[in-house]
N, C-alpha and C positions, 0 to 999 in steps of 0.2 A: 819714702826714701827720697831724700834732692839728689838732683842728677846735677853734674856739673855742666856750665853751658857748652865747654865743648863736646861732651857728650851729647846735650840735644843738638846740637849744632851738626854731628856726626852722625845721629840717627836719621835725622831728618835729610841728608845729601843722597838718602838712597830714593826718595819718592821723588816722583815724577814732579815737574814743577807746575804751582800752583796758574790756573789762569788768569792774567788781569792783576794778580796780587799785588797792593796796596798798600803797603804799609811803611811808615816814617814813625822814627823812634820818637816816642814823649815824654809829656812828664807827667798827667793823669789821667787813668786808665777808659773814662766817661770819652774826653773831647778826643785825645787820639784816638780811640776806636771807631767815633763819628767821623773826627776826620777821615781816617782810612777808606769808610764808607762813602762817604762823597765822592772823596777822585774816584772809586769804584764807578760809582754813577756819573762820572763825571764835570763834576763840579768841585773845584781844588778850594781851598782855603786854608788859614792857617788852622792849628789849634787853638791859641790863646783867642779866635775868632769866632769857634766853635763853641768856648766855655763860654764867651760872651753870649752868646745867641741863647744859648740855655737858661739863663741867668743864674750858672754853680757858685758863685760866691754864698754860702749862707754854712750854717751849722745845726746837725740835728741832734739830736741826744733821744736814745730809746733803747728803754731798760726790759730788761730781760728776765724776765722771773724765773726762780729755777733753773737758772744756767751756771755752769761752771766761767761764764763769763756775762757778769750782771749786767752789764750796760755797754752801749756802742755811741759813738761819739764818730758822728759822720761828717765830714768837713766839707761840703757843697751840697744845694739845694736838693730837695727829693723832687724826683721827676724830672732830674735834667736831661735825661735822653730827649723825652717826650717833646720835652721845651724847645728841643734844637729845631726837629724836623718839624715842630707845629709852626715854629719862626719864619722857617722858611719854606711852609705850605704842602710840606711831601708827605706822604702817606706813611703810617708809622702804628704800629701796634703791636704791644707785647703778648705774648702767646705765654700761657701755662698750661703744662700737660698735669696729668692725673698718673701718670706711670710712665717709667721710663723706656717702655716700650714704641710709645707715641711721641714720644721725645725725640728717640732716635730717626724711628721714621721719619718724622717731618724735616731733623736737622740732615738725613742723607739724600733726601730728594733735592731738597735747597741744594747741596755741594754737586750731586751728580748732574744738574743743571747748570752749574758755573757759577751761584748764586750764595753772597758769603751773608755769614747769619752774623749780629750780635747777641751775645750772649752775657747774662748776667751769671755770674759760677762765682763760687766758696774756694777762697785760697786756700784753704784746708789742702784739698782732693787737688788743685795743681801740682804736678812732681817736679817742676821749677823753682816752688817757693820754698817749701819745708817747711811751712807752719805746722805750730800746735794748735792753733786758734781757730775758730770757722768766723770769716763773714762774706758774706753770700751777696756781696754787690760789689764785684768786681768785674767788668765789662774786659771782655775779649769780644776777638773776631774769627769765626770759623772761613778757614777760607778753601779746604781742602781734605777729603776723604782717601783716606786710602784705605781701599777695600779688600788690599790681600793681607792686612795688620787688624780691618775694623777697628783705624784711628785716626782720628781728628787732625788735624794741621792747625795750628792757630799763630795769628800774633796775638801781641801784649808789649802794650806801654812803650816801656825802657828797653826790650831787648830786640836786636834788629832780626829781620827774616822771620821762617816759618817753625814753630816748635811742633815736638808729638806732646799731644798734651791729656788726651785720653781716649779710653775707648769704651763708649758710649753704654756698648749692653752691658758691662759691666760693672763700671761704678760711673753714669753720671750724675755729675754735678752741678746742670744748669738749674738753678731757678729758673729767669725766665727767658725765650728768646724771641728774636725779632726778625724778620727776614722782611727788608727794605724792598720796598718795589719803586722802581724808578719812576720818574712824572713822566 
């Protein structure tokens, strides 16, 4: 079910507010999340700054067999996360868990710490988006745990502040995630 923004917007004014929180609306979902992540760390730049360093300009195409949707048509280079922070020297590595159990745990030590994750997640399982569709490389940023809901806090992209966007033990959704460590 999409929840309307003012709805997340009204969910989300009951939790405590997020530390540090970092975010500036965008236009693709990779560089705004990196950017965010930077001023977190404290190093500001733009986005269109950030896409650069990656080098996102490119196109992939990878078909899908057996799917109710045969092919994906990705419009910036693969591995641009990687690319950003390899550019600029900082430590960087995506984490895949084996169950979503291990998932959770890693992604609520990281918030209970102050510590905001990227995350790669399936617009599918976003209650913002309303897709019918899965693709599973869409980049948010966890910046915020609340623990008497067991839900996430996240931005994204286009919409400004902090959404409820899921909760974890029960349906998540990340592929994979990253939790930055500062130089």
């Amino acid at each position: 079910m999409k929840m309307t923004d003012a709805e997340m917007e009204s969910d989300v004014s009951s939790a405590a507010p997020a530390r540090q929180h970092c975010h500036r609306t965008g236009v693709h979902c990779g560089s705004s999340a990196i950017r965010d992540l930077l001023e977190f760390h404290g190093l500001e730049m733009t986005e269109a700054f950030c896409f650069g360093l990656g080098a996102g300009l490119g196109i992939t195409y990878v078909e899908i067999p057996d799917s109710a949707t045969p092919f994906i048509v990705h419009v910036r280079s693969m591995g641009f996360e990687e690319k950003v922070f390899q550019t600029l020297g900082v430590p960087f590595e995506w984490s895949s868990y084996p169950d979503k159990g291990a998932a959770t745990n890693d992604l609520h030590r990281a918030l209970r710490d102050g510590v905001p994750a990227l995350l790669l997640t399936d617009i599918y399982h976003l209650p913002y988006f309303g897709s019918k569709t899965h693709f599973p490389g869409h980049a948010i940023v966890a910046w915020q745990l609340d623990e008497a809901r067991d839900e996430v806090l996240v931005s994204d992209t286009e919409r400004p502040g902090l959404m409820r966007a899921f909760q974890p033990r029960r349906h998540l959704f990340i592929t994979e995630a990253c939790l930055p460590r500062s130089r």
